[in-house]
C-alpha positions in Angstrom: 7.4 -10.3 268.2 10.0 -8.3 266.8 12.1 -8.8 263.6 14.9 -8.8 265.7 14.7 -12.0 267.8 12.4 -14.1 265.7 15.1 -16.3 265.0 16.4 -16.7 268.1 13.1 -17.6 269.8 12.3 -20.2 267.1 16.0 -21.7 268.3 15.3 -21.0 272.0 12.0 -23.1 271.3 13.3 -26.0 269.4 15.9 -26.1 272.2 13.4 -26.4 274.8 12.0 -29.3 272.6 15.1 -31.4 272.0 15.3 -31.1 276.0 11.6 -32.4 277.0 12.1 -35.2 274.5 15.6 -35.8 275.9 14.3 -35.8 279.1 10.8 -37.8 278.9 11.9 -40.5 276.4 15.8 -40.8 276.5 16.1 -40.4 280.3 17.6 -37.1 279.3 21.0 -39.4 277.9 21.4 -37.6 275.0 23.9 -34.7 274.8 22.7 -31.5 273.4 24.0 -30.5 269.7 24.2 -27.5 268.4 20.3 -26.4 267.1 20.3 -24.5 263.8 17.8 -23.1 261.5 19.9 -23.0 257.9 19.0 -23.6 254.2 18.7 -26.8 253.1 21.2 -25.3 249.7 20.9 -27.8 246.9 20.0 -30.8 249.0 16.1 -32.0 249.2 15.6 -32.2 253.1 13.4 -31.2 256.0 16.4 -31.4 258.3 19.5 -32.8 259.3 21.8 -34.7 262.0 25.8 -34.4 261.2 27.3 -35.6 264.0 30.9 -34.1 265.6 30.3 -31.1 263.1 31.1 -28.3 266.0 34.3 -28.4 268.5 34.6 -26.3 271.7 37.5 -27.0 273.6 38.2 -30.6 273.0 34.7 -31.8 272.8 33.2 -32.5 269.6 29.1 -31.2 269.2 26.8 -32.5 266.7 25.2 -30.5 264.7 21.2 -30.9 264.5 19.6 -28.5 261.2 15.7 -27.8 260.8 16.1 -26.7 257.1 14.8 -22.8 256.5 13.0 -23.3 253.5 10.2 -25.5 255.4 10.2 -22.8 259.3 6.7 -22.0 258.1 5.1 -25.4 258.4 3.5 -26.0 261.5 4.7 -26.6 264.7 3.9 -30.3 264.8 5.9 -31.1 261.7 8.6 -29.5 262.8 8.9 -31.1 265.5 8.2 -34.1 263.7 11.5 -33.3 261.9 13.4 -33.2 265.1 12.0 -36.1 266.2 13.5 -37.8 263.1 16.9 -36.5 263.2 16.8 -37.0 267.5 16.9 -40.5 265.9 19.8 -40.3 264.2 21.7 -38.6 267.3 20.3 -41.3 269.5 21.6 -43.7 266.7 24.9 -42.0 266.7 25.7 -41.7 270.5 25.0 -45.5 271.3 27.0 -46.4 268.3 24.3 -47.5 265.7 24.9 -47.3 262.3 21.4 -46.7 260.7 22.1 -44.9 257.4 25.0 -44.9 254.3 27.1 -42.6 253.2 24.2 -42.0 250.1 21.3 -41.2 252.9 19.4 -44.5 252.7 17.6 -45.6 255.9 18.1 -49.1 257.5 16.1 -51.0 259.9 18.0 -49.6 262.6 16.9 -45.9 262.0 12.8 -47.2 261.7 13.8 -49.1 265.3 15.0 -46.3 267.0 12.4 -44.1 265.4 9.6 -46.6 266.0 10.5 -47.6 269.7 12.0 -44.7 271.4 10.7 -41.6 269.8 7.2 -42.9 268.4 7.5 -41.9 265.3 5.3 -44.0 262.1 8.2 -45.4 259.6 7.7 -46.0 255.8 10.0 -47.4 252.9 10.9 -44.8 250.6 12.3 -46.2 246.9 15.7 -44.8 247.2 16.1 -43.3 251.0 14.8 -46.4 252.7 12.8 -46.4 256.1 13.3 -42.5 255.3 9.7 -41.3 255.1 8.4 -40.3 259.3 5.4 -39.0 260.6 3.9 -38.5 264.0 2.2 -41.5 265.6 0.2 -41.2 269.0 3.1 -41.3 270.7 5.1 -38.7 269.8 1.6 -36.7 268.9 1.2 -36.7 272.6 4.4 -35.6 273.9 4.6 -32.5 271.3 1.0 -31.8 272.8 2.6 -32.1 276.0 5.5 -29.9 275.1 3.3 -27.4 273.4 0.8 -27.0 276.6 3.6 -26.8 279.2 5.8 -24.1 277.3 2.8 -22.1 275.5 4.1 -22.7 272.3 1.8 -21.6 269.4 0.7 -23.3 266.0 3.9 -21.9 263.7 6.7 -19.7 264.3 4.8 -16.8 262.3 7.5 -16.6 259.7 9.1 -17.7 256.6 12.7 -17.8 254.3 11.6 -16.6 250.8 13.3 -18.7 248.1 16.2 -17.3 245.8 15.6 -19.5 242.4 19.6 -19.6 241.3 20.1 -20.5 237.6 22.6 -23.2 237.0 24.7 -22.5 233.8 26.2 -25.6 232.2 30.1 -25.8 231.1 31.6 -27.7 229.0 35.3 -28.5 229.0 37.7 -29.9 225.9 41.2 -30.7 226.0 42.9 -29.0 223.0 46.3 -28.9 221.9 48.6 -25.8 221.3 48.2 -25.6 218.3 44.2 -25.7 218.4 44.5 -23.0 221.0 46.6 -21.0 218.2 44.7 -22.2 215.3 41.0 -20.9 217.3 42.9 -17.4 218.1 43.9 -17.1 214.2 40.4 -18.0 213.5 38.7 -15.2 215.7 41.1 -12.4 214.6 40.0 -13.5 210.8 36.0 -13.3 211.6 36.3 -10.6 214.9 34.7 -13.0 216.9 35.4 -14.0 220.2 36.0 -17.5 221.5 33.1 -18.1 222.6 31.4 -17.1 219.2 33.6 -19.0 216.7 33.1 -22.1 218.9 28.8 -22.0 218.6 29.4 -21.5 215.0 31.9 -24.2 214.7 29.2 -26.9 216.6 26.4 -25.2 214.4 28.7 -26.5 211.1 29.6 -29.8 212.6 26.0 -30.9 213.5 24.6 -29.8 210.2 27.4 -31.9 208.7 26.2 -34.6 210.9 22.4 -34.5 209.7 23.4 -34.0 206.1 25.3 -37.4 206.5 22.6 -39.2 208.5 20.0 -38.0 205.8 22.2 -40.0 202.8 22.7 -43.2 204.9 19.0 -43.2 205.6 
């Protein structure tokens, strides 16, 4: 397989997925969304369902993400993940609420999971009935899938992880006059801003221990 359609034939197969499942547990009801393989960015996630995310024409398209950062794990828990989030569209399209605006899970997401897509629900502390994983339900039908497509054990690639270092700010409200007062300052000790200020926060906290020490 080429570098060059990789991607596209790991879409092309998860399409072919979400349309056997469709097909042999949802009486082929469900509309299709629009697949995507993307980064997950700063959230924690395997995947994701955001429904009327796309628009062509007048009609509004979920969206339905398998997160990049986890392509490489095998095909079953991939698929696992779409089985999840084929959940939440299923949930969506017959008008079910079954998670809050924070991500938590409700009964109505483990039903839907349970009973149409065969999927083994647990209670997470903070997500809910969050926490999936194949049952011998939907085992058998991504055997099913697998056999009757060819589809191999992994996609055969991965997205290598770019660790981004977060820098911390800190904002004050000052006054004019601080502003001309901390520029007067500078010009006296050439230092920038930036400078005076760690030296000024270096005074005031050994102020602080000094005082601490004589109340002790």
């Amino acid at each position: 397989m080429s570098n060059q359609n990789i991607y596209a034939t790991a879409i092309e197969t998860l399409t072919k997925a979400f349309n056997y499942f469709n097909t042999n547990l949802c009486e082929g009801k469900l509309p299709v969304p629009m697949i995507n393989i993307m980064s997950r960015g700063r959230k924690n996630a395997l995947g994701w369902h955001w429904s009327e995310k796309w628009l062509k024409g007048e009609q509004h398209i979920a969206e339905l993400t398998i997160c990049a950062e986890y392509i490489d794990r095998s095909i079953d828990q991939i698929l696992e993940t779409l089985l999840h989030e084929m959940a939440h569209h299923y949930n969506v399209i017959n008008k079910i609420i079954d998670c809050n605006k924070y991500g938590r899970h409700n009964k109505m997401f483990k039903l839907a999971a349970e009973d149409i897509f065969g999927l083994i629900v647990n209670k997470h502390k903070y997500l809910g009935w969050a926490i999936t994983e194949l049952g011998p339900k939907s085992q058998k039908i991504i055997e099913e899938f697998k056999i009757a497509n060819e589809v191999s054990d992994n996609f055969g690639f991965k997205r290598l992880e770019t660790k981004v270092k977060y820098k911390k700010s800190y904002f004050v409200n000052v006054t004019k006059e601080d502003k001309e007062y901390i520029k007067v300052m500078c010009e006296l000790q050439d230092c920038s801003e930036k400078e005076f200020m760690i030296t000024l926060i270096g005074q005031l906290r050994r102020t602080n221990s000094r005082m601490a020490e004589s109340v002790s």
